[in-house]
C-alpha positions as CSV (number, residue, x, y, z in Angstrom):
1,X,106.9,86.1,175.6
2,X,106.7,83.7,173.7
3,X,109.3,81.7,171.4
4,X,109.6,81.0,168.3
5,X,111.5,79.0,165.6
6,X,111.1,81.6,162.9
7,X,111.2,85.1,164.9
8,X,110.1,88.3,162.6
9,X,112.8,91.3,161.9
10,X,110.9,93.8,164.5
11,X,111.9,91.0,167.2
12,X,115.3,90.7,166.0
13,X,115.5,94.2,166.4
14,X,114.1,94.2,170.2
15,X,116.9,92.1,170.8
16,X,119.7,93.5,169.0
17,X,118.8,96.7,171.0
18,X,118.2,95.5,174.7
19,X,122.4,94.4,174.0
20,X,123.1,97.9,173.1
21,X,120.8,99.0,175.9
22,X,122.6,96.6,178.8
23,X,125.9,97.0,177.4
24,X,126.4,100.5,175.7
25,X,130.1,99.9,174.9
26,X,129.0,97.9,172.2
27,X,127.0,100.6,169.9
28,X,128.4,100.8,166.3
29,X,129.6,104.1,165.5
30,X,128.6,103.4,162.2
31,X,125.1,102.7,161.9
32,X,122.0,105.0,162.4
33,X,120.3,102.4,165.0
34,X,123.8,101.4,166.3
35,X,123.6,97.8,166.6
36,X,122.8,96.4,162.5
37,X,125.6,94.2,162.9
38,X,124.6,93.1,165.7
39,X,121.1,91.9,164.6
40,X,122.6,90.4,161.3
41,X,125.0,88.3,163.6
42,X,121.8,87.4,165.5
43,X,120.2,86.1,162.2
44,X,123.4,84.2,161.5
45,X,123.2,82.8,164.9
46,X,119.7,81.6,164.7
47,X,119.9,80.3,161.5
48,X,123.0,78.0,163.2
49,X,120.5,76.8,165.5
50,X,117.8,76.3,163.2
51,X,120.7,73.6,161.7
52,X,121.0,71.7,164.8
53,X,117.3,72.0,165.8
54,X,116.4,70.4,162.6
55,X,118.9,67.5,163.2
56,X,117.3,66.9,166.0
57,X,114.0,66.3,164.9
58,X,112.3,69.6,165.7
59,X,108.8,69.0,164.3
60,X,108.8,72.8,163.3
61,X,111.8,73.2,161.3
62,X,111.8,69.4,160.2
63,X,108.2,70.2,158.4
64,X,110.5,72.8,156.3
65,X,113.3,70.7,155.7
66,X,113.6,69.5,151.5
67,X,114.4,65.7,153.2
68,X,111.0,65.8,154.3
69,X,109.0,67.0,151.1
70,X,107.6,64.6,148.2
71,X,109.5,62.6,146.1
72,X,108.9,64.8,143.0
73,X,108.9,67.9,145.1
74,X,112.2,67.3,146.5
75,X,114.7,69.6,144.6
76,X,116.1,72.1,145.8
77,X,114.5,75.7,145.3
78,X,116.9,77.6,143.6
79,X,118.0,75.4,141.0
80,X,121.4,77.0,140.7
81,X,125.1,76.0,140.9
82,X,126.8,78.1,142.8
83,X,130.3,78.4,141.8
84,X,133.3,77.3,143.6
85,X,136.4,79.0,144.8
86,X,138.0,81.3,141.8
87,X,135.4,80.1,139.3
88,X,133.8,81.8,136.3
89,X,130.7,81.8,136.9
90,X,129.9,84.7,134.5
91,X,130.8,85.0,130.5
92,X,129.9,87.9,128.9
93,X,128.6,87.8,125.4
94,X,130.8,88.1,122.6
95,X,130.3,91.9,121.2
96,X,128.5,92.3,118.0
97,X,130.3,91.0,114.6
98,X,132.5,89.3,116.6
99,X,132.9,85.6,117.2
100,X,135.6,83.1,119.1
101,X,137.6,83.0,116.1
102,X,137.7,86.5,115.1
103,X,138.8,87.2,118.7
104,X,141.3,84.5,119.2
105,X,142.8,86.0,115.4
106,X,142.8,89.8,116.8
107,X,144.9,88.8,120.3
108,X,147.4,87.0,118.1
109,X,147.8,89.7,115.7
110,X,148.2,92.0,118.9
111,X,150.5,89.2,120.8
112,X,152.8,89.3,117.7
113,X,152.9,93.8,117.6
114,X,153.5,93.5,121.2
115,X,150.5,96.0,122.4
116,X,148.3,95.2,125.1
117,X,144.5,94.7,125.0
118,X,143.2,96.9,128.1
């Protein structure tokens, strides 16, 4: 056997069930194959280890690693904020006709009748 920094799903699933196999307590009720969690928790795991690995100076993971790219390649690859904690990080469009004003007018004409806007 041979290992790997970057092992493929069909390994991941090897392992996943050789724990089921050894230790048959631990089968998910749940699940068709009975141990998905298990192999996600795996993937978490190795991704954990691909962390410390590439602190360390693992030539394989290190290669990977955006500190190590190009000056003008070295953004990240998805260039997207991802919103904090209780952030908007969706606004719908307005609907059609309608615009900030019109709206802000409407919920103080209903503030003032006292109905609700559901």
């Amino acid at each position: 056997m041979r290992y790997t920094a970057y092992p493929l799903n069909a390994q991941f699933d090897d392992v996943a069930e050789a724990v089921i196999v050894k230790h048959p307590c631990l089968k998910e009720q749940g699940s068709v194959p009975g141990f998905r969690s298990w192999k996600i928790s795996l993937k978490h795991k190795m991704g954990n280890y691909h962390t410390k690995l590439r602190s360390m100076g693992c030539p394989e993971l290190s290669i990977n690693s955006i500190k190590n790219r190009q000056r003008d390649k070295c953004t990240s690859p998805n260039q997207v904020k991802k919103p904090r904690r209780a952030e908007v990080s969706f606004c719908p469009d307005y609907p059609a006709g309608e615009t900030t004003e019109s709206l802000k007018k409407e919920r103080y004409l209903r503030s003032r009748k006292g109905t609700t806007i559901r």
